[in-house]
C-alpha positions as a LaTeX table, in Angstrom:
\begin{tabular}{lrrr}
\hline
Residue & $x$ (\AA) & $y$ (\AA) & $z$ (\AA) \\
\hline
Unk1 & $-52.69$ & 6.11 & 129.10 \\
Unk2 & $-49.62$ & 5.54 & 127.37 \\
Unk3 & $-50.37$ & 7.55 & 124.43 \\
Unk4 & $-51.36$ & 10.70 & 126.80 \\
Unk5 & $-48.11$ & 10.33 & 128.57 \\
Unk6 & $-46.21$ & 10.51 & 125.17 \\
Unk7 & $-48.07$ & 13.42 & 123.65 \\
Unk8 & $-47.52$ & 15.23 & 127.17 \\
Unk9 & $-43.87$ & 14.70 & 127.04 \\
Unk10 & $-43.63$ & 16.28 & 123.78 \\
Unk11 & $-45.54$ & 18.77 & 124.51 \\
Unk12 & $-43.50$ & 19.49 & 127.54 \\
Unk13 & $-40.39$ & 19.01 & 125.67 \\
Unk14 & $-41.61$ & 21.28 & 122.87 \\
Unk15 & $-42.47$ & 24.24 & 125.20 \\
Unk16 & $-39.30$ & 24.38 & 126.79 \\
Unk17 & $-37.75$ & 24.52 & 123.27 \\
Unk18 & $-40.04$ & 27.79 & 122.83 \\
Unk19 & $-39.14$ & 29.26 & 126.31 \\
Unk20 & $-35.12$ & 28.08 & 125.52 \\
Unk21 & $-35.14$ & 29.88 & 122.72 \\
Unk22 & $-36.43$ & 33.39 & 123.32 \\
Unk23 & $-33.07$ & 33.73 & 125.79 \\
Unk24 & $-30.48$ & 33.67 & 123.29 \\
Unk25 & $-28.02$ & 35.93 & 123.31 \\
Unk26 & $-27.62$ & 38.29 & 120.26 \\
Unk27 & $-24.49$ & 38.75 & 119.55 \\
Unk28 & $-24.68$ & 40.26 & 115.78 \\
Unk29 & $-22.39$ & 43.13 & 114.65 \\
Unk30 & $-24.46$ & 45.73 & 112.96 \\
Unk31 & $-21.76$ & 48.48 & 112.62 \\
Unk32 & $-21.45$ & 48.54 & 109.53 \\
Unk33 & $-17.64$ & 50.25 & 110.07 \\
Unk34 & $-16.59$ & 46.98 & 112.13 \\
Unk35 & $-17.48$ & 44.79 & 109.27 \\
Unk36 & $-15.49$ & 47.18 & 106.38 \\
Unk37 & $-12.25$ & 46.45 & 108.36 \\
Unk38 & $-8.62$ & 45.10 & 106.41 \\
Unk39 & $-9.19$ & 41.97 & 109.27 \\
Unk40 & $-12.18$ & 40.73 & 108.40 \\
Unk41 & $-10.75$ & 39.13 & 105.23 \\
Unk42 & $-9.19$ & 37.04 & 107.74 \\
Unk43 & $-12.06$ & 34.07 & 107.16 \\
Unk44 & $-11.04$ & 34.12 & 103.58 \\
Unk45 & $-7.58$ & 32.24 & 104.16 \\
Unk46 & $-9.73$ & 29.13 & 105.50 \\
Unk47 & $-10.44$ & 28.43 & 101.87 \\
Unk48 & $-7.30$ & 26.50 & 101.97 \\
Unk49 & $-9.18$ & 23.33 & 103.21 \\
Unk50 & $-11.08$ & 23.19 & 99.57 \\
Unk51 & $-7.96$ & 23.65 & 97.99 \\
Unk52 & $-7.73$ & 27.15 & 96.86 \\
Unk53 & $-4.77$ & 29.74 & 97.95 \\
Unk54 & $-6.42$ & 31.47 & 100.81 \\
Unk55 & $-3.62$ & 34.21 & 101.31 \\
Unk56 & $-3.60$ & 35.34 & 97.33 \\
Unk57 & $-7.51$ & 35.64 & 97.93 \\
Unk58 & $-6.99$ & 37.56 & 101.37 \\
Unk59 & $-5.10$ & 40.04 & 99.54 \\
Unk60 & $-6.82$ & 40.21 & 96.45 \\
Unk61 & $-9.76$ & 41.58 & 97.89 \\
Unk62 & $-7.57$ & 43.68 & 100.81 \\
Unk63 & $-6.46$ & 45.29 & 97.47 \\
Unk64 & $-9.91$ & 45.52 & 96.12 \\
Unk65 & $-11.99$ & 47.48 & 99.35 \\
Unk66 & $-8.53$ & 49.49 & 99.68 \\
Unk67 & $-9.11$ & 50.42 & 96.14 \\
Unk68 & $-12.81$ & 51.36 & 96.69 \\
Unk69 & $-11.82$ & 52.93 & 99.47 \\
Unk70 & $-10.14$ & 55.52 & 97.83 \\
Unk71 & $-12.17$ & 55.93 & 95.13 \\
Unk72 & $-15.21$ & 56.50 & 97.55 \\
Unk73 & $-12.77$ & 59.41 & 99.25 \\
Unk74 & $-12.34$ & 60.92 & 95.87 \\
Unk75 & $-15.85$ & 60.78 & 95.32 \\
Unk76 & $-16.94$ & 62.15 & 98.86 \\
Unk77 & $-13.71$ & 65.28 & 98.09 \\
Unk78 & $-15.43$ & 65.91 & 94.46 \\
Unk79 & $-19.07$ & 66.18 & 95.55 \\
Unk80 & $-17.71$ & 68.24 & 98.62 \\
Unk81 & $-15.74$ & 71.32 & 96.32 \\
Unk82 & $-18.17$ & 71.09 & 94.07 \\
Unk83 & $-20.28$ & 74.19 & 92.92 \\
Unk84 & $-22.57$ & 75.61 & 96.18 \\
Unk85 & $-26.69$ & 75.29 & 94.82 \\
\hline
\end{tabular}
């Protein structure tokens, strides 16, 4: 009796984990754009806690996607007045 009781408790307990789960809100950012922006380096400057300079690595790589930024620009104005096929 006391062994039914336990596996029906976990049981119980286990479906509702099921059931809890499937009503999650998503709350994922898929735009690709919203990700690419200058303030999500932001989460870079908490490197500080293991000792590293967060700020210099903020805008190190601030300097780095502005730099590919530009470069994919040039790209997108070369391919664009390039010869018509």
């Amino acid at each position: 009796m006391k062994t039914a009781f336990q596996v029906t408790l976990v049981a119980t307990i286990f479906a509702m984990m099921l059931l809890s789960s499937g009503c999650e809100e998503n709350t994922d950012t898929t735009d690709a754009s919203a990700q690419s922006t200058p303030g999500s380096t932001k989460v870079l400057e908490a490197v500080d806690l293991v000792g590293y300079d967060g700020k210099k690595l903020r805008r190190s790589v601030d300097r780095i996607k502005e730099a590919n930024e530009k470069n994919n620009q040039e790209l997108e104005k070369a391919v664009g007045s390039g010869p018509d096929q």
